[in-house]
C-alpha positions as CSV (number, residue, x, y, z in Angstrom):
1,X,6.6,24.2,-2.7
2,X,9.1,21.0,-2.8
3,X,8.7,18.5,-5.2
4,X,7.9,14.5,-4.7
5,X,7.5,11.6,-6.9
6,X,8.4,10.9,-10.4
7,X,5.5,10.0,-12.6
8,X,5.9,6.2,-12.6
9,X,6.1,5.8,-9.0
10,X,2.9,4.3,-7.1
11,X,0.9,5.0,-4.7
12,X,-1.8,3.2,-2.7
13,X,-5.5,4.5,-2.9
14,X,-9.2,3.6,-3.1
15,X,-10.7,5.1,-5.9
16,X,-14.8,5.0,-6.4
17,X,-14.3,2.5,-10.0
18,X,-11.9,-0.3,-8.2
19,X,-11.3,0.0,-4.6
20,X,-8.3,-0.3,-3.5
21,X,-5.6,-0.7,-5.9
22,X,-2.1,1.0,-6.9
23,X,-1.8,3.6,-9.2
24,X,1.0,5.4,-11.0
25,X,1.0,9.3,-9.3
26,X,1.6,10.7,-13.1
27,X,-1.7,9.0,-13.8
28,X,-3.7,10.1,-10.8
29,X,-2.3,13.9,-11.3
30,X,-2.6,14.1,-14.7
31,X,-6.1,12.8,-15.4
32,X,-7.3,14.2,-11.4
33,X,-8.8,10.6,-10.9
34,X,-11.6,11.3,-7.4
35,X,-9.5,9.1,-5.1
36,X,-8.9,8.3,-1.3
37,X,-5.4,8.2,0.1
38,X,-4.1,5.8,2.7
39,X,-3.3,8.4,5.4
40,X,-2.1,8.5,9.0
41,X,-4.2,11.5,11.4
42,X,-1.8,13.2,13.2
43,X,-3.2,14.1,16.5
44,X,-3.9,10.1,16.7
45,X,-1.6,8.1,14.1
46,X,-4.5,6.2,13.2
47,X,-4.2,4.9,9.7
48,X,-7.6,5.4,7.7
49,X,-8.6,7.4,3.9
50,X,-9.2,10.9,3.5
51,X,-10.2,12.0,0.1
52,X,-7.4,13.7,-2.2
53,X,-8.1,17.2,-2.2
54,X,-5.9,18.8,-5.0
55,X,-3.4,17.3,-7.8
56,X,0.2,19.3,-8.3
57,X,2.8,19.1,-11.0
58,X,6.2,20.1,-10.0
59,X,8.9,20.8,-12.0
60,X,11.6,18.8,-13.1
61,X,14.0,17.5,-10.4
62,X,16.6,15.1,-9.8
63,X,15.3,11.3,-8.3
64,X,17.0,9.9,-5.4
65,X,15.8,6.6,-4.1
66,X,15.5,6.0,0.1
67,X,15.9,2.6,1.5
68,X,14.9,0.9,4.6
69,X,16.3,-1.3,6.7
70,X,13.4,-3.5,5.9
71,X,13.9,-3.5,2.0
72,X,10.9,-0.6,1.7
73,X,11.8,1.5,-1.0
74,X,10.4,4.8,-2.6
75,X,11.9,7.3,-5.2
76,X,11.6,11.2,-4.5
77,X,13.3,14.6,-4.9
78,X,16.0,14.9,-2.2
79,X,14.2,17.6,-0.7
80,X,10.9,15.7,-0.2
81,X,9.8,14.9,3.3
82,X,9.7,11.8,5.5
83,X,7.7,11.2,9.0
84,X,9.2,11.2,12.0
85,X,8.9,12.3,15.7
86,X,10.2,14.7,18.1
87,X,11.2,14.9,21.4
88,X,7.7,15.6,22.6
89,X,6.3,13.0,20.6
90,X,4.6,15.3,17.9
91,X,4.5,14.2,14.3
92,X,7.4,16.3,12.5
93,X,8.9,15.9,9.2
94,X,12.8,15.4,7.6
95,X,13.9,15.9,4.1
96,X,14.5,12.8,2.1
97,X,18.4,14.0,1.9
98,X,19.2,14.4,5.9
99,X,16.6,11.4,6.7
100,X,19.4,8.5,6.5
101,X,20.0,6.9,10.0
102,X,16.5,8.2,11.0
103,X,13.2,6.2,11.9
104,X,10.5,6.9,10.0
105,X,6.8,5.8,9.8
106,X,5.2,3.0,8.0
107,X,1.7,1.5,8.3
108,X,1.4,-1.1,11.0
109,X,-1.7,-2.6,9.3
110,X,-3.6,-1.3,6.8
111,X,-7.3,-0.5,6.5
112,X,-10.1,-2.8,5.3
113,X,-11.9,-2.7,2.2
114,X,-15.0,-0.3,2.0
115,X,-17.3,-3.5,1.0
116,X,-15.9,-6.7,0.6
117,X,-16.2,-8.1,-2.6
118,X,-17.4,-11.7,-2.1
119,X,-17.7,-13.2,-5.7
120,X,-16.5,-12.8,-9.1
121,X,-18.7,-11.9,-12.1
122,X,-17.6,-13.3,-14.7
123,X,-19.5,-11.9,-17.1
124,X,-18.5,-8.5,-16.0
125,X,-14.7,-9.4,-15.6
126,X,-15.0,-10.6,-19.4
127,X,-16.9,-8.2,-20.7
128,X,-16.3,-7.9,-24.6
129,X,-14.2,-10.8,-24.6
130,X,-15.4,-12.5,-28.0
131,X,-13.5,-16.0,-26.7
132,X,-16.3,-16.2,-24.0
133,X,-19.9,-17.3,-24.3
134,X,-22.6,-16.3,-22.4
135,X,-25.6,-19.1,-21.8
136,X,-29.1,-18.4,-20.1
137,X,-31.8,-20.9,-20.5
138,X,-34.3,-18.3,-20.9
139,X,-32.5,-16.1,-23.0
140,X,-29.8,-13.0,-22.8
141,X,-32.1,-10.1,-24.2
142,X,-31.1,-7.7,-26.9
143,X,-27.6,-8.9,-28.2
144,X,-26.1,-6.7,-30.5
145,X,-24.5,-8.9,-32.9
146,X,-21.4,-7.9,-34.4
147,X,-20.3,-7.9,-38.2
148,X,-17.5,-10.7,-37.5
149,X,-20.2,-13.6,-36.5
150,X,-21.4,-14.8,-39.6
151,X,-25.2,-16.1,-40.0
152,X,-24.7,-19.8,-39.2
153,X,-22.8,-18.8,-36.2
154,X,-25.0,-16.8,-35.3
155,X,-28.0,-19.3,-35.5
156,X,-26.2,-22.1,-33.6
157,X,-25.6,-19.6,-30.9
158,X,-29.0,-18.4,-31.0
159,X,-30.3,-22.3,-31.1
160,X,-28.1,-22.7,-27.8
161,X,-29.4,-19.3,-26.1
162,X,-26.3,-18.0,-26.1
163,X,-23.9,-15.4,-27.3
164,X,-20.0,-14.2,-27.2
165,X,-19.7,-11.6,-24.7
166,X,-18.1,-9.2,-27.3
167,X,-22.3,-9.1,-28.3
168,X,-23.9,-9.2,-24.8
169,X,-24.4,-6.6,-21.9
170,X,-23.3,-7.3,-18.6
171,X,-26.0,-5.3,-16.8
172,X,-28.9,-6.9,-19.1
173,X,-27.2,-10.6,-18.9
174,X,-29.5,-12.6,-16.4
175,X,-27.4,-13.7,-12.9
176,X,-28.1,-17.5,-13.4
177,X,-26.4,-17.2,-16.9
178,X,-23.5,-19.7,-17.4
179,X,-20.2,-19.0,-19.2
180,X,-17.4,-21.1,-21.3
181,X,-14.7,-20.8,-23.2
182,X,-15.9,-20.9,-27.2
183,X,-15.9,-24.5,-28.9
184,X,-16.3,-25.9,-25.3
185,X,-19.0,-27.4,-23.1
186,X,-17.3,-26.8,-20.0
187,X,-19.4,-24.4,-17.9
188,X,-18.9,-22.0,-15.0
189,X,-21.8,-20.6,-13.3
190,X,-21.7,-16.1,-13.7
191,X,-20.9,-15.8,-10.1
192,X,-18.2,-17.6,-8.5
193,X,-17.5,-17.0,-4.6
194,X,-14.7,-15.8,-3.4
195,X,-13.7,-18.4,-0.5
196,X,-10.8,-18.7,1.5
197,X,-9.9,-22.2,-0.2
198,X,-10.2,-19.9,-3.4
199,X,-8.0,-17.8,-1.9
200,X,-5.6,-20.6,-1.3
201,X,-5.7,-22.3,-4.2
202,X,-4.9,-18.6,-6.2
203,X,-1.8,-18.0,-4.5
204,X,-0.5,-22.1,-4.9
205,X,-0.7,-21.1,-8.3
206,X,1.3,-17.6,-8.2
207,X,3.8,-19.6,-6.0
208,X,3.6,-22.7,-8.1
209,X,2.2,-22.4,-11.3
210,X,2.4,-21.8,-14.6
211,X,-0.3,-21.4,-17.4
212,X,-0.9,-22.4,-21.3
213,X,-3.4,-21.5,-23.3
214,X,-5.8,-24.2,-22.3
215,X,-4.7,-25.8,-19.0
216,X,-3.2,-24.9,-15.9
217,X,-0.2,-26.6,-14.5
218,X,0.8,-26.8,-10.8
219,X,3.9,-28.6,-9.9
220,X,4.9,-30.0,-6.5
221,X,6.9,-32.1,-4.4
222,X,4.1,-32.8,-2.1
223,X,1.0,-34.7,-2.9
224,X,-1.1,-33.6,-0.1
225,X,-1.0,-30.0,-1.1
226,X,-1.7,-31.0,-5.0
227,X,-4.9,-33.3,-3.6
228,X,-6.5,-29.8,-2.4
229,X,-5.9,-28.1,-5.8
230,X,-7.9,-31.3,-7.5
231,X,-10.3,-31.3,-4.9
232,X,-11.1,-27.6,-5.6
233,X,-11.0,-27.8,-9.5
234,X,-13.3,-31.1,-9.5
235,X,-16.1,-29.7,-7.8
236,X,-16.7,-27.6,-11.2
237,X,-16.6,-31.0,-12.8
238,X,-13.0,-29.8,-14.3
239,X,-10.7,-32.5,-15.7
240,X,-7.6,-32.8,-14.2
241,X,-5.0,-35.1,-14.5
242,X,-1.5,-36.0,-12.5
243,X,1.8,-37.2,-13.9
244,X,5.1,-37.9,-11.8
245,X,8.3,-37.4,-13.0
246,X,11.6,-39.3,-12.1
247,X,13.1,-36.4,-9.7
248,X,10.1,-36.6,-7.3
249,X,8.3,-33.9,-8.6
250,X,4.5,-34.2,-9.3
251,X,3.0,-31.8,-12.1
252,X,-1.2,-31.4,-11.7
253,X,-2.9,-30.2,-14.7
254,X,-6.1,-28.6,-15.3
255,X,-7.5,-29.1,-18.6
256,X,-9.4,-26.0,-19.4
257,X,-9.2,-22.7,-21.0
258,X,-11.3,-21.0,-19.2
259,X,-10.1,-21.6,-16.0
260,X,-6.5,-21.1,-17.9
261,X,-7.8,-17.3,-18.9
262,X,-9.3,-16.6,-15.6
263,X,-6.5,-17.3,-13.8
264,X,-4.7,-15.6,-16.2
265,X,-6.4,-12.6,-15.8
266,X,-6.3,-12.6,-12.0
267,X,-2.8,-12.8,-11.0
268,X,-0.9,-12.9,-14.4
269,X,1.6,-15.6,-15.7
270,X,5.1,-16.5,-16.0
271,X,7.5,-14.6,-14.0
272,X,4.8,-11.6,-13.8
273,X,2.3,-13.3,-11.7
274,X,1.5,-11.6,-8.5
275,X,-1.5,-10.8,-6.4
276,X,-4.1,-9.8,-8.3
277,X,-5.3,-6.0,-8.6
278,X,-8.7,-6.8,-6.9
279,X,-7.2,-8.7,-3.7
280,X,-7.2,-5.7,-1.9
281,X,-11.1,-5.6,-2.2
282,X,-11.1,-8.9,-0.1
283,X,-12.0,-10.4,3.2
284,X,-9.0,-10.9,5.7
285,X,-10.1,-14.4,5.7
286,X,-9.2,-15.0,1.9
287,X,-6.2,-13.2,1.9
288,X,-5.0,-14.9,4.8
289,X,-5.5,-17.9,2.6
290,X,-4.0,-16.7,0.0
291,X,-0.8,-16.0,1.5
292,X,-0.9,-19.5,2.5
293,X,-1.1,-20.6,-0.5
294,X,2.0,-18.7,-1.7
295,X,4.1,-20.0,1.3
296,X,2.8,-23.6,0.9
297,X,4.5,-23.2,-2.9
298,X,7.1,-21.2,-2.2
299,X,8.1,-20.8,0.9
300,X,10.4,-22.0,4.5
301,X,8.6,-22.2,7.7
302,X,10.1,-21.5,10.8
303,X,9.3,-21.5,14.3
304,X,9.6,-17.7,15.0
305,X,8.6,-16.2,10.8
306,X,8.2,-17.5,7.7
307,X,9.7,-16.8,4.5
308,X,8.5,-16.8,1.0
309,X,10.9,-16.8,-2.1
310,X,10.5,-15.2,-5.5
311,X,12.2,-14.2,-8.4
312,X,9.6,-11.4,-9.0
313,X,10.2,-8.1,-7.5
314,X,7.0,-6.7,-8.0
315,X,5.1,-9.7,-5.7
316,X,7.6,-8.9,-3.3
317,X,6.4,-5.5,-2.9
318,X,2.9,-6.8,-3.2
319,X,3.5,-9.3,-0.6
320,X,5.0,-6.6,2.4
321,X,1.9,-4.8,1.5
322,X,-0.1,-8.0,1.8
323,X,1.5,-8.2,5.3
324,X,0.5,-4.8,6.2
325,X,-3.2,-5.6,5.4
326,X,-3.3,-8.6,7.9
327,X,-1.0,-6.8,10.7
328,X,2.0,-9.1,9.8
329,X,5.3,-7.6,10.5
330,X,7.3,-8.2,7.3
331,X,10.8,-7.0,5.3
332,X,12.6,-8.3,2.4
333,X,16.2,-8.7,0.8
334,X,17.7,-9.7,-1.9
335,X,20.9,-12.1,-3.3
336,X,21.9,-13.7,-6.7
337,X,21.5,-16.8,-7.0
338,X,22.4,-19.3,-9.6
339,X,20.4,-22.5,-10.9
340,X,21.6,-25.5,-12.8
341,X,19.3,-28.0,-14.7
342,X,20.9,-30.7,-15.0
343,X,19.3,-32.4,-18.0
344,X,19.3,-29.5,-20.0
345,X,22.7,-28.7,-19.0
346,X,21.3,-24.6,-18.4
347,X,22.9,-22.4,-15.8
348,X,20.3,-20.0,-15.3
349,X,21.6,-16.6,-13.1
350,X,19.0,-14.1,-11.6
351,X,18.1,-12.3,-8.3
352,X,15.8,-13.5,-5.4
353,X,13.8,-12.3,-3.1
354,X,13.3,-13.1,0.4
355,X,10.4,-11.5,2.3
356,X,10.3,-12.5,5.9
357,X,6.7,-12.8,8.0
358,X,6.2,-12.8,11.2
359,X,3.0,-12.1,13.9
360,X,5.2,-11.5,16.3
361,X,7.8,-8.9,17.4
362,X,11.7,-8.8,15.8
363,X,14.1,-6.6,15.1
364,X,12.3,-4.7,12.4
365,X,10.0,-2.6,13.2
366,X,10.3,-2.8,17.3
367,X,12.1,0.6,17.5
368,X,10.6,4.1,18.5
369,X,12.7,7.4,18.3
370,X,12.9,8.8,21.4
371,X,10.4,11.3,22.4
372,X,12.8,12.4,25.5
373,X,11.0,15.4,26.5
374,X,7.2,13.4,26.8
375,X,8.9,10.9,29.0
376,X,10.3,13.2,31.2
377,X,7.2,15.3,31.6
378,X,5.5,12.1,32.5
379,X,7.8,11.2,34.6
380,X,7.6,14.1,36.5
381,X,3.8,14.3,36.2
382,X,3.6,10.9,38.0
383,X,5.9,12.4,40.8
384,X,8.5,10.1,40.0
385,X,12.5,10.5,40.7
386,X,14.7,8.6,37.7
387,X,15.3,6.0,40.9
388,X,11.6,5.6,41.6
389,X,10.6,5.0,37.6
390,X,13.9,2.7,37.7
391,X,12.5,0.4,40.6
392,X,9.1,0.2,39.2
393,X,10.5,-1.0,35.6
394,X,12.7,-3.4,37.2
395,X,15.6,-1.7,36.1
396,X,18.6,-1.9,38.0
397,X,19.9,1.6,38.4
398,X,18.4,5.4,37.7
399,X,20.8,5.3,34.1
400,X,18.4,3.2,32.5
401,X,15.7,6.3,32.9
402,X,18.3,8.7,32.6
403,X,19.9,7.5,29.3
404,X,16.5,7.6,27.9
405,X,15.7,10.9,29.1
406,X,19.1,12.1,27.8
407,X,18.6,11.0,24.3
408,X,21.6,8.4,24.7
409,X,19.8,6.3,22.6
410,X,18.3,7.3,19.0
411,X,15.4,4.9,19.2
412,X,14.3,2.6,21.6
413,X,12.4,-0.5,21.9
414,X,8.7,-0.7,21.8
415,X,8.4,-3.0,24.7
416,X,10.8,-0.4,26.7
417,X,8.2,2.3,25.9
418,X,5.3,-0.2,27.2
419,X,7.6,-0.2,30.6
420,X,7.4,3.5,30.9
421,X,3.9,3.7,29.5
422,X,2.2,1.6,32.0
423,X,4.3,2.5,34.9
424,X,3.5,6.6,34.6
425,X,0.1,5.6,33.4
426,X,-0.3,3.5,37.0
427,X,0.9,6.7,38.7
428,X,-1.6,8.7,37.5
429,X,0.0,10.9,34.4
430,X,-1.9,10.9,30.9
431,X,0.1,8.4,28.8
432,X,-2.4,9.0,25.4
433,X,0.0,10.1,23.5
434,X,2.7,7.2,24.6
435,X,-0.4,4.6,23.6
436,X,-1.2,6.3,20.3
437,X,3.0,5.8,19.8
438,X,2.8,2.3,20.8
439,X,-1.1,1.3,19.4
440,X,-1.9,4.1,17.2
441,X,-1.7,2.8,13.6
442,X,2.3,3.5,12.8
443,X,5.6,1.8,13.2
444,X,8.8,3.2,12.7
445,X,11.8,1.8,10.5
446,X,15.0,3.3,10.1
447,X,16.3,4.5,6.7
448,X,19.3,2.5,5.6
449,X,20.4,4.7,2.6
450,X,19.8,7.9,0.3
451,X,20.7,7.5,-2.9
452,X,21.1,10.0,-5.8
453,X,20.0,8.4,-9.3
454,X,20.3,9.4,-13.1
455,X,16.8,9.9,-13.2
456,X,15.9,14.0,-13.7
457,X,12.4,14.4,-15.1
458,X,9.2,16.0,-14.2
459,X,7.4,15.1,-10.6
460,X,4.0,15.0,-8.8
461,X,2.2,15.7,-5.7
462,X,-1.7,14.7,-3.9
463,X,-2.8,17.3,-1.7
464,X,-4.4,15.6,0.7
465,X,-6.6,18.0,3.0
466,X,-9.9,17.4,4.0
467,X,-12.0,20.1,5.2
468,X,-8.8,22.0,6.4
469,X,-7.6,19.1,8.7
470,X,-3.9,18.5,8.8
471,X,-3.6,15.3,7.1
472,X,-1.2,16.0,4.4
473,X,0.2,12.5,3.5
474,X,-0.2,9.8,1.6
475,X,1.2,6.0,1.2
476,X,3.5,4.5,-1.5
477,X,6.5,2.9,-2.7
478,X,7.6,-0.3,-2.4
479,X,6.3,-2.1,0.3
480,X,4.6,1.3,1.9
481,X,6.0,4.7,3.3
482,X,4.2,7.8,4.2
483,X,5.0,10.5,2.6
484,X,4.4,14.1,2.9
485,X,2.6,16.2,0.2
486,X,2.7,19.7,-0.2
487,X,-0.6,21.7,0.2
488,X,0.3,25.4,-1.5
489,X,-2.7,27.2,-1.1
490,X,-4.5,29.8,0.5
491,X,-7.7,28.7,1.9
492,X,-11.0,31.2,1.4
493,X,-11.6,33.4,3.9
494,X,-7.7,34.1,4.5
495,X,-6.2,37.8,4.7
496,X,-3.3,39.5,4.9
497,X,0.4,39.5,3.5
498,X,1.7,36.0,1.7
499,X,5.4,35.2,2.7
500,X,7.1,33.7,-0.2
501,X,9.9,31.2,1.1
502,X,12.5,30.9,-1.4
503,X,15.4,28.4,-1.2
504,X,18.4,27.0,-4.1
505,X,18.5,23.6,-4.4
506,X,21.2,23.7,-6.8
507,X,25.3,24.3,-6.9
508,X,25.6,27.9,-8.5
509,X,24.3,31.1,-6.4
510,X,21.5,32.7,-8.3
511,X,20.8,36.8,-8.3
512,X,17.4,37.9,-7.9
513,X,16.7,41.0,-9.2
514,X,13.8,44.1,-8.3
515,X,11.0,43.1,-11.0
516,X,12.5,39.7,-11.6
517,X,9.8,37.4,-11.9
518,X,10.3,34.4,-9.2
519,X,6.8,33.2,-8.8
520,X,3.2,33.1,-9.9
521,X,-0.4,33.1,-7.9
522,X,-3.2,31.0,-9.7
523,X,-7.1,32.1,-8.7
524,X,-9.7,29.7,-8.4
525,X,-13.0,31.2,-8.1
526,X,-15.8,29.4,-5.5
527,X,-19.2,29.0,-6.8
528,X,-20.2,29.2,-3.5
529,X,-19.3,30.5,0.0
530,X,-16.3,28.6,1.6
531,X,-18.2,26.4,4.3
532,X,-15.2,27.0,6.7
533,X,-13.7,29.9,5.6
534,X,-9.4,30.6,7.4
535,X,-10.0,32.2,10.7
536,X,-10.1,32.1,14.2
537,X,-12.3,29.9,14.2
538,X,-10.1,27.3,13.1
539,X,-7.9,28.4,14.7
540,X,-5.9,29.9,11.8
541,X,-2.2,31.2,12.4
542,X,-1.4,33.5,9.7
543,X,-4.7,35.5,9.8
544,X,-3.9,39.3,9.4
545,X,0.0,38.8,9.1
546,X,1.7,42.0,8.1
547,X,5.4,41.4,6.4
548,X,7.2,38.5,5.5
549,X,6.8,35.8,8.4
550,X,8.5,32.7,9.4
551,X,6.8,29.3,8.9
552,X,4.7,29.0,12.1
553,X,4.0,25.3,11.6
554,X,5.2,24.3,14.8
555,X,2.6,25.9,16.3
556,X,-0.2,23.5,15.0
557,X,-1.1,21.2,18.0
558,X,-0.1,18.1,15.7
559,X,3.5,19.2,16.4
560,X,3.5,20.0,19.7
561,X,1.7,23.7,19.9
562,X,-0.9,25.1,21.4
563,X,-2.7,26.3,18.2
564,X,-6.5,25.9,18.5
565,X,-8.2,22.0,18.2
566,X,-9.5,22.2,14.8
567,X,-12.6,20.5,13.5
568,X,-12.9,17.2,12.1
């Protein structure tokens, strides 16, 4: 069994508590949190959740750190595996350590939220805060009050109908109960809805703003944008108030601590501020709008992509992801840059990030590895010579098929694999898996470096397995890669000889000894009968082996074989 990801390294799941989220692997391993991966099928490349089915600690292993072209990033053991293709098209994978120079998959857009969630409870997002008050005309229920609020307190609260939310129950507090920040008579209602000009107005502020402990200030060079924020705030009767200053620049501020704390609590502050946790749990339409919002702030437009800066690394990744989710082809770089404020006299020094967004096609992300073998069986299958296929695609000579065919070329464009798709599919030959390349849920980017670092410390693993299907990996890193996980177990139902594969990893030969003890075999016993026990039924490959046997892996239809179609 290979190893995979240091602890610290995240991963992108639903879980049943928050939705969609990221979440350290250590964390999900460690504590076995239920949890749904973000997972390409392999027969169709369609990118959808399966349920993790097992949790694995590996041992400790040396960290390397893979790089894409388009800025993704992802620390694993060398020996961990990437996604790629073969000549035939089949889903194959490549160790982290030979994958440099190699095309591997991404997410072309990510799946939707199971249940939008269209308004915020601020009661509930709160909860035991002791700086918030709870009001409900006709009272909260049983409030259990606490040993710090002193008697008067307590009756002036009571006089008002109202309690901290350190003494109040979310569940039992009535939905037309109002909420403020303590000492004030600024009100919000419980439930606010999550809009699209919501939406906007929270990622002006991630681009734009910063955040005190009462008031929220936006600054800007252009008063248009800064008349939205006002018009948003003011219909919640919020005081705000404008100042310009000499340089241009026109600072909005929001005069309330509440509004200071929820913002706060959504997307951070300072140089941490990114897209909150909960975004993922959103409408298209608002995160659309929220994007916006952060390009509006803090970003170039451009005829072809747009570009949004930041000095924060981790709204970077948050933002390729964000791209993902609304089918936005994206990447990101970095450069030093150096500021000077002038009437501070301060040189201030730091790195920046671009990430570029675009709807439309560019370099990134336009390239295929060639699946030689698949085109020329369709070629031939639509009774095509290489000067037939070359007049139908325009091209001007019978090289143009052949240096395909010949694996001249590493990768290839998309738009050259539409050519041969709709050309064989015209002629009559099954171009499926050619669409499923081109439509099915994946792109592929090529890996621009492998790096070793000093990291050596303990690593982790999600099984991820569902009812026996080939599934088997997951999405993480920055900006999102698949990655392979490692499924060592023998299913129910399964009988005959186990094969131990043994391989060094390290730089000294080791002697194995007779009796030397090499490996271990954990038993988990099954309350009940396996509901699809390992047979022929599903088609199972090492049923009955005698003897150490090779990995047979490449017989599973995924890849290429003709093992049997297994169940969903």
């Amino acid at each position: 069994m290979h190893a995979s990801l240091p602890a610290d390294e995240e991963v992108f799941l639903w879980t049943p508590e928050d939705g969609y989220g990221f979440y350290e692997i250590g964390d999900i391993v460690e504590n076995e949190r239920p949890a749904h991966a973000v997972a390409f099928d392999p027969k169709t490349l369609r990118v959808s959740t399966h349920p993790v089915t097992n949790y694995i600690t590996n041992p400790t292993k040396r960290i390397y750190r893979v790089t894409l072209e388009s800025g993704r990033q992802v620390h694993v053991t060398k020996d961990h595996n990437l996604f790629t293709i073969d000549e035939w098209g089949g889903v194959t994978r490549i160790p982290s350590e030979d994958a440099e120079g190699t095309h591997v998959m991404v997410p072309d857009q990510l799946p939707g939220p199971r249940g939008t969630e269209t308004e915020l409870d601020l009661v509930t997002l709160f909860e035991g805060d002791d700086e918030i008050v709870a009001y409900a005309a006709d009272g909260l229920g049983a409030v259990r009050w606490t040993d710090d609020v002193g008697r008067t307190t307590r009756r002036h609260y009571e006089s008002r109908n109202a309690a901290p939310l350190s003494c109040v129950s979310s569940v039992k507090t009535p939905d037309d109960a109002e909420v403020a920040f303590k000492q004030s008579d600024a009100r919000l209602p419980r439930h606010l809805d999550i809009t699209p000009e919501f939406g906007w107005v929270l990622g002006f502020y991630i681009a734009e703003g910063s955040v005190r402990r009462k008031q929220i200030q936006i600054a800007n060079t252009d008063p248009e944008l800064l008349d939205r924020v006002e018009s948003w705030f003011e219909q919640y009767g919020t005081s705000v108030y404008r100042r310009e200053r000499n340089d241009g620049v026109e600072r909005l501020t929001v005069c309330s601590a509440l509004w200071a704390k929820l913002f706060r609590r959504l997307a951070s502050e300072g140089g941490e501020k990114n897209v909150p946790e909960r975004a993922w749990n959103w409408s298209d339409d608002v995160l659309e709008a929220l994007l916006e919002g952060m390009l509006d702030g803090d970003g170039c437009r451009r005829e072809t992509r747009d570009t949004l800066y930041t000095a924060n690394e981790a709204l970077a990744d948050r933002t390729l992801y964000l791209a993902s989710r609304l089918g936005l082809l994206s990447s990101t770089y970095s450069r030093e840059r150096e500021n000077y404020i002038e009437p501070s006299d301060v040189h201030n020094s730091g790195t920046e990030w671009a990430i570029d967004l675009a709807p439309d096609a560019h370099k990134r992300g336009q390239y295929v590895p060639v699946p030689s073998e698949l085109l020329r069986s369709l070629r031939e299958e639509a009774g095509l010579r290489m000067i037939d296929a070359a007049e139908k695609m325009d091209y001007s000579s019978k090289s143009s098929i052949s240096n395909v065919e010949n694996e001249e070329y590493g990768s290839v464009k998309r738009s050259m694999l539409r050519r041969f798709c709709d050309v064989y599919a015209d002629e009559g030959a099954d171009t499926e898996r050619l669409e499923q390349l081109l439509e099915g849920g994946v792109r592929f980017e090529k890996v621009a470096s492998v790096e070793e670092t000093d990291r050596v410390e303990p690593t982790y693993d999600l099984e991820v397995q569902p009812n026996g299907r080939t599934i088997e990996n997951f999405l993480g890193g920055r900006g999102g890669v698949f990655l392979s996980n490692t499924a060592g177990l023998c299913d129910p139902g399964y009988r005959g000889q186990i094969t131990l594969e043994l391989s060094n990893l390290g730089t000294a030969p080791v002697a194995l000894t007779p009796g030397m003890r090499i490996s271990q075999l954990t038993f988990t016993e099954l309350k009940t009968e396996a509901e699809r026990p390992y047979g022929s039924e599903r088609g199972s490959k090492y049923q009955d082996q005698a003897g150490p046997q090779a990995s047979r892996i490449q017989s599973d239809d995924e890849f290429g074989g003709d093992q049997l179609e297994r169940e969903d």
